[in-house]
C-alpha positions in Angstrom: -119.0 -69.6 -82.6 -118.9 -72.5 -80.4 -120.2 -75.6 -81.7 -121.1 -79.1 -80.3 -119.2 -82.4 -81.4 -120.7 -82.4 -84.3 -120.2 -79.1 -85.0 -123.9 -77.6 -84.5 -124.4 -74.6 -82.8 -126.9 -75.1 -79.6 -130.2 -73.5 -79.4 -132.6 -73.6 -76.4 -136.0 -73.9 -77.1 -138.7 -74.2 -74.5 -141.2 -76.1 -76.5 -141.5 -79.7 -77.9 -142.4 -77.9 -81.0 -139.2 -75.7 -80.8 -137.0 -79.3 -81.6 -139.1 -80.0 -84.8 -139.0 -76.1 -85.7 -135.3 -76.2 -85.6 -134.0 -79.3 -86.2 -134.6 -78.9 -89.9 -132.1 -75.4 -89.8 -129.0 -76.5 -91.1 -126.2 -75.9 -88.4 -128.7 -75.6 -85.3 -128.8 -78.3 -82.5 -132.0 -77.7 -80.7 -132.0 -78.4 -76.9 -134.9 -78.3 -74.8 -135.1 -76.4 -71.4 -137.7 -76.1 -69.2 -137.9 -72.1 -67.7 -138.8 -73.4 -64.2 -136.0 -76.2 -63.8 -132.5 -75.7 -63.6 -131.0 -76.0 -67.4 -129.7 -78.5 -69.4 -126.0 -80.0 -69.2 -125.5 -78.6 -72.9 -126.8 -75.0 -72.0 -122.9 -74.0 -70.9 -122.3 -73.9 -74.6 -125.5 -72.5 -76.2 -125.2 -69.1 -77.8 -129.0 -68.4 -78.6 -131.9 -69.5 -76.3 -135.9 -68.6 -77.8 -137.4 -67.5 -74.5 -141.5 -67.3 -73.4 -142.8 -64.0 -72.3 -142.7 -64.8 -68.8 -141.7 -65.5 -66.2 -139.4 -62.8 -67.0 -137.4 -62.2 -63.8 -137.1 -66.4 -64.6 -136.2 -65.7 -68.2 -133.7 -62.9 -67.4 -131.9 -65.3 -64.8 -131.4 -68.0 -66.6 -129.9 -65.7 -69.7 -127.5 -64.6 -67.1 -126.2 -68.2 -66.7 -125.1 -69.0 -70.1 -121.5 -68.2 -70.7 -121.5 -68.4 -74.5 -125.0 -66.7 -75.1 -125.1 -64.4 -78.2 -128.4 -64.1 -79.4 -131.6 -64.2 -77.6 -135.0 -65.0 -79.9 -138.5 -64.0 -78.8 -141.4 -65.5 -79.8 -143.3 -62.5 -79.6 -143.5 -59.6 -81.7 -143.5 -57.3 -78.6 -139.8 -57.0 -77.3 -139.9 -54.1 -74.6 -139.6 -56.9 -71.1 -136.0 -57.5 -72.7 -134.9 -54.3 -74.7 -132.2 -52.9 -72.2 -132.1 -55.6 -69.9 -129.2 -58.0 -72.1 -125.5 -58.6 -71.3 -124.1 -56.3 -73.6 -123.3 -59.1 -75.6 -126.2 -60.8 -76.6 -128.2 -59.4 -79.0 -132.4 -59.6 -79.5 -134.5 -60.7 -82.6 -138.2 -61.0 -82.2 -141.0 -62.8 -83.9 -142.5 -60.0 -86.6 -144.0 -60.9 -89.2 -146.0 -64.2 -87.1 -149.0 -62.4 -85.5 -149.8 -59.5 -87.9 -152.7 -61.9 -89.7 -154.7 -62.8 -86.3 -154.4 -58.9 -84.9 -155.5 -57.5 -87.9 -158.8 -59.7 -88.4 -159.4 -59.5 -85.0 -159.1 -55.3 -85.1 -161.7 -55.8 -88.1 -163.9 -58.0 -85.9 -164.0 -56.0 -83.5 -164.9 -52.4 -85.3 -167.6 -54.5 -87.2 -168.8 -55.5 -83.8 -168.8 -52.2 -82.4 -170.2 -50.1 -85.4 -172.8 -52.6 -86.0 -173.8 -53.0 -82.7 -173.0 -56.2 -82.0 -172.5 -56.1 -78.3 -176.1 -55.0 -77.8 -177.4 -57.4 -79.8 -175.6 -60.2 -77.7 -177.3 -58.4 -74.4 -180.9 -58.7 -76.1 -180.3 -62.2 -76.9 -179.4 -63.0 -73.3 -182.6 -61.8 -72.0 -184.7 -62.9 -75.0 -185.9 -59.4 -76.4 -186.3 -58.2 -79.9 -185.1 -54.6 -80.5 -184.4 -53.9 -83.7 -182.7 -50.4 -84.1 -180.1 -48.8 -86.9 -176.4 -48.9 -86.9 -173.2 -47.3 -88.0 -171.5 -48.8 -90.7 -167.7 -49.4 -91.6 -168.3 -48.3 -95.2 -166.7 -44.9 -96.0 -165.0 -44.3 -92.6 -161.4 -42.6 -92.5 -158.8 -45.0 -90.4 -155.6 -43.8 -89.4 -153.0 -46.5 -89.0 -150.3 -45.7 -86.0 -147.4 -48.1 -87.2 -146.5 -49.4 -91.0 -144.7 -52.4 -89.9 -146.4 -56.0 -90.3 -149.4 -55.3 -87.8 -149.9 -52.2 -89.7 -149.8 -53.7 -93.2 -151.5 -56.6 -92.5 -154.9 -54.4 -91.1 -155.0 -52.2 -94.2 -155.0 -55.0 -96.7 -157.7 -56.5 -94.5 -159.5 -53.0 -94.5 -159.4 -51.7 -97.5 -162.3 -54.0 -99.0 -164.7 -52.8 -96.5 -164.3 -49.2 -98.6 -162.6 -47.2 -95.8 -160.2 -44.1 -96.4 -156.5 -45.3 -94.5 -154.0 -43.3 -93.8 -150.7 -44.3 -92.1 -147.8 -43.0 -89.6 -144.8 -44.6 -89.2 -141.3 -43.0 -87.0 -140.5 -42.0 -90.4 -142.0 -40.2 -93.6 -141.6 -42.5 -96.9 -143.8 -42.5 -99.5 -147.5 -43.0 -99.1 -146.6 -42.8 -95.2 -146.6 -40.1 -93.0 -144.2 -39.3 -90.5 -145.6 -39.1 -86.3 -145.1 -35.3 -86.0 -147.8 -34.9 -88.3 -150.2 -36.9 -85.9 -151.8 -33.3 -84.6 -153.3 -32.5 -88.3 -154.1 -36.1 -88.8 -155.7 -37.0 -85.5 -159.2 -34.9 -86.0 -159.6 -35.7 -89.5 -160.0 -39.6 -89.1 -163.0 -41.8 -87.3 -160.8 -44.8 -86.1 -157.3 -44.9 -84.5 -155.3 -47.4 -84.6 -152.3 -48.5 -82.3 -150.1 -51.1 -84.1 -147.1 -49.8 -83.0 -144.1 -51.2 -80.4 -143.9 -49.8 -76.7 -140.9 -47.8 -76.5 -139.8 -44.7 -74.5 -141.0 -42.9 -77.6 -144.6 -44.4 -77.7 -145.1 -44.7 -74.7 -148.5 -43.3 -73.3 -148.5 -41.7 -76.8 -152.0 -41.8 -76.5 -152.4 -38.8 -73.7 -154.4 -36.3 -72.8 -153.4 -34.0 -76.0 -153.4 -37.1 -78.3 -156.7 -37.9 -77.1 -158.3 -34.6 -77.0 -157.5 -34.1 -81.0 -159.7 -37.0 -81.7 -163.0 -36.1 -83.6 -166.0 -36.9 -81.4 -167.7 -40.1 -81.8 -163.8 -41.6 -82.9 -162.8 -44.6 -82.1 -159.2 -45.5 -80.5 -158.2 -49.2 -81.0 -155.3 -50.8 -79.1 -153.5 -53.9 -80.7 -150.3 -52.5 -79.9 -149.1 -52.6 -75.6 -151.5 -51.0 -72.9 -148.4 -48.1 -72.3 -149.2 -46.8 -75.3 -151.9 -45.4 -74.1 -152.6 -43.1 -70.8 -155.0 -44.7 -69.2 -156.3 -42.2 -67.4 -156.6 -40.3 -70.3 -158.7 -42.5 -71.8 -161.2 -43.1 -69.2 -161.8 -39.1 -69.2 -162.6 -39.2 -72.5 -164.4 -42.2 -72.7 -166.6 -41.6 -69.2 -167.9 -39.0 -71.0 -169.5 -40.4 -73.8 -167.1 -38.2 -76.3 -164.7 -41.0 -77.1 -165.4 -44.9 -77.9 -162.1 -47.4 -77.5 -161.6 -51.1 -78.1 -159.2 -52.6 -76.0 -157.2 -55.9 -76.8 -154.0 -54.6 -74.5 -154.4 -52.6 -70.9 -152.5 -50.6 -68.6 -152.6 -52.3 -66.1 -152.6 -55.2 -67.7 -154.7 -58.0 -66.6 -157.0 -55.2 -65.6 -158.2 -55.8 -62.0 -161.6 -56.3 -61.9 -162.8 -53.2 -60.3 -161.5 -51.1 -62.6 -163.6 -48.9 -64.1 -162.9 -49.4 -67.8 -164.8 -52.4 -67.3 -168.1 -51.0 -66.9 -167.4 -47.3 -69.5 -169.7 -47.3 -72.2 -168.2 -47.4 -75.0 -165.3 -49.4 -74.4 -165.2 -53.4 -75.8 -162.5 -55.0 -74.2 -160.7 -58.5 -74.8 -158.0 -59.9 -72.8 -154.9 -59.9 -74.8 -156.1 -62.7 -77.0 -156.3 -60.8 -80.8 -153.1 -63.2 -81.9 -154.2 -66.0 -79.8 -154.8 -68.8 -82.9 -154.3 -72.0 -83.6 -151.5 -71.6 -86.1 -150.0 -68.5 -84.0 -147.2 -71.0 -82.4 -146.5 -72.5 -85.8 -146.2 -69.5 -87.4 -143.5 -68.1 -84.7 -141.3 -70.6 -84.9 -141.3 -70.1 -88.5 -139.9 -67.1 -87.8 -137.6 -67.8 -85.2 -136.6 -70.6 -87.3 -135.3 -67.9 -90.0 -133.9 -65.7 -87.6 -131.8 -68.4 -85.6 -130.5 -69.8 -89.3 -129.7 -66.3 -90.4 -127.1 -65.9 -87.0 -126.1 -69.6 -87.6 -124.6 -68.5 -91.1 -122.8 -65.6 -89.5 -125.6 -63.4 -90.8 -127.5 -60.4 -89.1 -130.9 -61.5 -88.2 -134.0 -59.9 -89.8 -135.5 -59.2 -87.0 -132.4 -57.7 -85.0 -134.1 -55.1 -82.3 -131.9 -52.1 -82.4 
């Protein structure tokens, strides 16, 4: 590894908040960049920048500009704008493990919202009329969980007091987890759906037309994970016709132009991209990034190396 005079190896960081997050790792000299300016004197020697989300044709460019670069740290959990698009020598290490608390409560939010009305409530307060009527409830439902990785575990430990049934799908079959090729015998049993799952070439649009059409009537498909997860199209067949309800944190396209018709489906509750959008979400990402950067520092593999 290259290291500065003083025998730290340089990070980038594009926050104020990166400097304080870093400093403290032993080894690490922190150095703040800005994406939209041209980079820091020290940059020639860094060998792992922590990079925003976008502008990404920015981001990519100015990895492409550092000679010594070997490691490049997201501070998302999401990874797929850089998976494939590395030198061959820099490797990737993203945030998991720093937003599964927020998605989770907010996927609970939300299917409390939805079963217990909430969004028509809202609409009768707006124009001052009292309509009592009865709702669903969470109690007793069966949720299928589509990853087992922090999102995933997170939202089951926050389910499981409500008294729901949960049954998870990972890549792989381990125990208490089942394996994605037995989605087509899980898919009608269960009322809710749950995407917490990356976007890769093997998820994506997972959720099509055969996916979708396995669903039991009256389910409910919720999307924490990426928009390409699921077919969009798809969806708004199902939905449009009153067979299918979704809730929608992530779109495709994503932001969702505002004449599309997923807007206006019944059925459909969608937020714009905001279910880890917190206060302590930006602490809790460098805390990670913090670890993984101090992991490469002592010559080890990072945690959160994206294979």
């Amino acid at each position: 590894m290259s290291k500065t005079h003083n025998g730290d190896m340089v990070a980038l960081v594009p926050q104020k908040r990166g400097l304080a997050a870093l400093s403290a790792v032993p080894g690490v000299r922190p150095v703040l960049y800005d994406v939209t300016a041209p980079l820091p004197a020290e940059a020639s020697g860094a060998e792992v920048m922590v990079v925003p989300s976008r502008p990404l044709d920015r981001v990519l460019a100015l990895v492409r500009e550092l000679p010594s670069l070997r490691l490049v740290q997201t501070l998302s959990a999401g990874t797929e704008q850089l998976t494939g698009r590395l030198p061959d020598q820099v490797a990737l290490s993203s945030a998991r493990g720093a937003h599964g608390v927020a998605v989770a409560e907010w996927t609970v939010a939300t299917l409390l919202a939805v079963y217990r009305g909430l969004p028509t409530y809202v609409t009768n307060q707006a124009e001052a009329r009292w309509q009592p009527r009865s709702t669903e409830t969470l109690f007793g439902k069966k949720i299928l969980i589509l990853g087992a990785g922090d999102l995933g575990t997170q939202l089951r430990t926050r389910l499981e007091p409500f008294g729901v049934e949960i049954t998870m799908v990972a890549r792989r079959a381990r125990h208490g987890i089942h394996a994605m090729d037995d989605l087509p015998r899980l898919l009608p049993a269960h009322d809710v759906v749950a995407l917490m799952l990356p976007l890769t070439d093997d998820t994506r649009r997972l959720a099509g037309q055969d996916f979708l059409s396995r669903m039991r009537d009256g389910a409910i498909l919720v999307n924490a994970a990426r928009g390409g997860v699921v077919d969009t199209d798809a969806l708004l067949a199902e939905t449009r016709s009153g067979r299918l309800r979704a809730i929608l944190d992530v779109t495709d396209p994503e932001p969702l132009p505002a004449e599309h018709p997923l807007w206006h489906t019944p059925g459909v509750l969608i937020t714009p991209h905001v279910a880890g959008n917190v206060p302590e979400a930006d602490e809790r990402a460098w805390k990670v990034a913090a670890t993984q950067i101090g992991q490469f520092a002592r010559g080890e593999q990072p945690a959160n190396l994206v294979r």
